[in-house]
N, C-alpha and C positions, 0 to 999 in steps of 0.2 A: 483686667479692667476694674475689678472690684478694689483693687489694691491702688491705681492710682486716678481714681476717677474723684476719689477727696482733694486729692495735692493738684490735678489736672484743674477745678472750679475753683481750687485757692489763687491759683494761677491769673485764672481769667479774670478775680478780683481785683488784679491790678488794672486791669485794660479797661471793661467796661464798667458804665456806669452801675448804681445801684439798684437801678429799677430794673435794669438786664434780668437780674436774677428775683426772678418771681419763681410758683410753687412748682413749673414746668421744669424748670432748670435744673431742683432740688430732686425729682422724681428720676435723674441721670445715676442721684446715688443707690436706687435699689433695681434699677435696669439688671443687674449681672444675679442681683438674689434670684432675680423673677424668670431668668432665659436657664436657670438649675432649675428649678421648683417647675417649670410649666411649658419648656422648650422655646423652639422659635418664635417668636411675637405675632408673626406673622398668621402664623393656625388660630390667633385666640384672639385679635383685637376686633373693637367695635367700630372703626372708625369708615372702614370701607361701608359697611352697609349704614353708617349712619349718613354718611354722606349721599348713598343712593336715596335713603326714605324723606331725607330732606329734598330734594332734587323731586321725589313723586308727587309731595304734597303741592309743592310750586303747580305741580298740572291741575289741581284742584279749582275748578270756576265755582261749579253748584255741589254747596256742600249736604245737598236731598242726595245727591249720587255720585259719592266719591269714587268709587269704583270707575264708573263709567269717564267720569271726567280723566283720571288717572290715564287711562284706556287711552283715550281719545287723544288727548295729551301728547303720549309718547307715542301715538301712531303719527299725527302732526309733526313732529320732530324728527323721528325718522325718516319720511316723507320729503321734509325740507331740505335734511343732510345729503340725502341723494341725490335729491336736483340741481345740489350747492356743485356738486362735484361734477356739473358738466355745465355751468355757469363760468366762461370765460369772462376776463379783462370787468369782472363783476365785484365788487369786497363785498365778502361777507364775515359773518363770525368767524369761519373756521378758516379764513386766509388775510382775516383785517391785521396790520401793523402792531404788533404791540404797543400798552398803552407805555412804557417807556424806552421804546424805540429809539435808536441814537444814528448820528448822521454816518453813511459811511460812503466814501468816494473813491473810486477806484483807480488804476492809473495816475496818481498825483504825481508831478513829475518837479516839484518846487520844495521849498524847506520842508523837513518833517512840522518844524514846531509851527508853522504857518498851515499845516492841513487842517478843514474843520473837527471840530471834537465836540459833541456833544450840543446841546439847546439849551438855551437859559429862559426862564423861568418867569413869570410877574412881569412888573412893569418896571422900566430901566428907570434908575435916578440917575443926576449927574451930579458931578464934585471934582473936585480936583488934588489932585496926589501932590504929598510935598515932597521937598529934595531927597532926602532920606529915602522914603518909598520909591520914588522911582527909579535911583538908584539899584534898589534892592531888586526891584522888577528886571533892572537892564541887565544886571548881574546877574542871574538867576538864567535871566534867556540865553545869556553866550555861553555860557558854561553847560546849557542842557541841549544845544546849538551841533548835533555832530560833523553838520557841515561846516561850523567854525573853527573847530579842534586844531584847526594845523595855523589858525590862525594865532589863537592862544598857544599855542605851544612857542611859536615864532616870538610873540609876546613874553613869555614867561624864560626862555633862554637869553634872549637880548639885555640890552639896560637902553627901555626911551624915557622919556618926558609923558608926565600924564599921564592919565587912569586911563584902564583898559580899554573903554569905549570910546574915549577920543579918538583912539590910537587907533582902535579896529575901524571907525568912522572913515579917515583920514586915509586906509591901507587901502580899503574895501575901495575908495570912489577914484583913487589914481588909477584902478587896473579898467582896462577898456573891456568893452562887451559885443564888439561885432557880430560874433556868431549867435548873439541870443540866449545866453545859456538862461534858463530859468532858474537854477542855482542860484548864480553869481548875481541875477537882475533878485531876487530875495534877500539876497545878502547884503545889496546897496541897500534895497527896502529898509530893511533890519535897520543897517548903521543910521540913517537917517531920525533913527528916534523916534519913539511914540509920542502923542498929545498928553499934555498933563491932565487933560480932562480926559475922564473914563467915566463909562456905565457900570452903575452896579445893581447887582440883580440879588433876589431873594431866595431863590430855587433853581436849581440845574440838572439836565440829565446827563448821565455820562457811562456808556457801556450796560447799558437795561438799567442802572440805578437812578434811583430820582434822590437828591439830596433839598434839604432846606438851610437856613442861613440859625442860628441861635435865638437872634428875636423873631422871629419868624414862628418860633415850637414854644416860646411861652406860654401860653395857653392852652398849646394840644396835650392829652395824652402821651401821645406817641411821637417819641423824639428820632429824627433822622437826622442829627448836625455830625455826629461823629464820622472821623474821617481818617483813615490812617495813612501813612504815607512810607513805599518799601525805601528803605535805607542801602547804602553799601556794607556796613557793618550791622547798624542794628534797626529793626521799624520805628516810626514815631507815631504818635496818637493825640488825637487833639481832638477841638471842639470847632467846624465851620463859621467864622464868623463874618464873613463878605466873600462876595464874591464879585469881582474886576473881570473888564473886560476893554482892554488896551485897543484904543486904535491908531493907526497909524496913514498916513496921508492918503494912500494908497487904496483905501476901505480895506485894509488887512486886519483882522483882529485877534486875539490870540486872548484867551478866559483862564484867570489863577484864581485859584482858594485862598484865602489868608485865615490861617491859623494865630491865633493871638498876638494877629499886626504885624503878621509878616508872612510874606510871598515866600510860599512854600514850594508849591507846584504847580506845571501846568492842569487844567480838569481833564487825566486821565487817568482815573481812579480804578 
């Protein structure tokens, strides 16, 4: 560890930003002198008990009788927790939602890329996507589309007329649907094409994370716009700058990040 935990933070220079590496990050390089010199970290840190005496003082009301408040406090609290735990169909702290809780629906029996994913954030603005962008969007959808795959493959062996979407438009609405399949009635959906107008939102959650959009962390300290995205060959990393949210005739909607003006992915990060 001692040997590549220099080259390993040189590394990570590339990826994130510069404020990443504050004095915490720096302290990674004398981790392996300190676990020789004084053993497991574990036997000697301050952090558990400082975390408990912070946690005591909180019970502090009158401070004539810390002790007693202390006391009182944590009998109160224990008191509570016990009761919580035969409290039915009740939220309380130790069974409330997390605060970035994300949607999850079970049995979905329709497009994967049509299942909900996540909550957006702020108040929606509206605008309108031009040629190019939506383009990029349709593109993007049929190709990350597994139910489409035999569609484009049929596409890409052939020789038609027209770009892919026509064509898949065209393919998708001649085939009949008597039995209902929910599939195939998504896949008409799809071909159908989204509205040029979309919502765009400033913040999203997605799998417990909460993200912000780039103008949105101007002002904060604390930036959450970065955003990676897994590759087939290699990852990419970028900077959050909108965030879309497609709908389609149907009230279908389907939410991508755009990474420097361009639909990268669908939000499941």
């Amino acid at each position: 560890m001692q040997e590549h935990i220099i080259l390993t933070l040189c590394e990570m220079e590339k990826i994130f930003l510069p404020s990443f590496f504050d004095i915490m990050v720096h302290l990674c390089v004398h981790l392996a002198v300190e676990a020789k010199i004084a053993g497991p970290v574990q036997y000697r840190w301050m952090y558990p008990l400082e975390r408990l005496l912070r946690r005591l003082k909180c019970y502090v009301r009158n401070k004539n009788r810390p002790e007693g408040s202390i006391a009182e406090g944590y009998i109160i609290e224990e008191c509570m927790l016990f009761c919580s735990k035969y409290l039915c169909e009740i939220e309380t702290k130790y069974n409330q939602t997390e605060r970035n809780a994300d949607i999850e629906i079970d049995g979905y029996k329709g497009l994967a890329i049509f299942k909900p994913s996540g909550i957006p954030l702020g108040k929606a603005k509206t605008r309108h996507l031009t040629d190019i962008e939506l383009m990029q969007a349709l593109d993007y959808i049929l190709k990350n589309c597994e139910e489409a795959e035999s569609y484009i493959s049929e596409y890409n062996e052939g020789v038609f007329d027209g770009d892919l979407f026509e064509w898949f438009r065209d393919k998708v609405s001649s085939l009949s649907n008597d039995g209902g399949d929910q599939v195939l009635t998504d896949l008409q959906i799809l071909s159908s094409g989204p509205f040029k107008g979309v919502q765009c939102y400033s913040g999203f959650l997605a799998n417990g994370f909460r993200f912000h959009t780039k103008d949105v962390e101007k002002k904060r300290r604390n930036q959450n716009s970065g955003i990676m995205v897994k590759g087939s060959g290699c990852d990419y990393f970028g900077i959050l700058t909108e965030i879309i949210c497609l709908i389609w005739m149907e009230n279908v909607l389907i939410y991508f990040v755009v990474i420097g003006g361009m639909f990268i992915i669908k939000v499941e990060v």
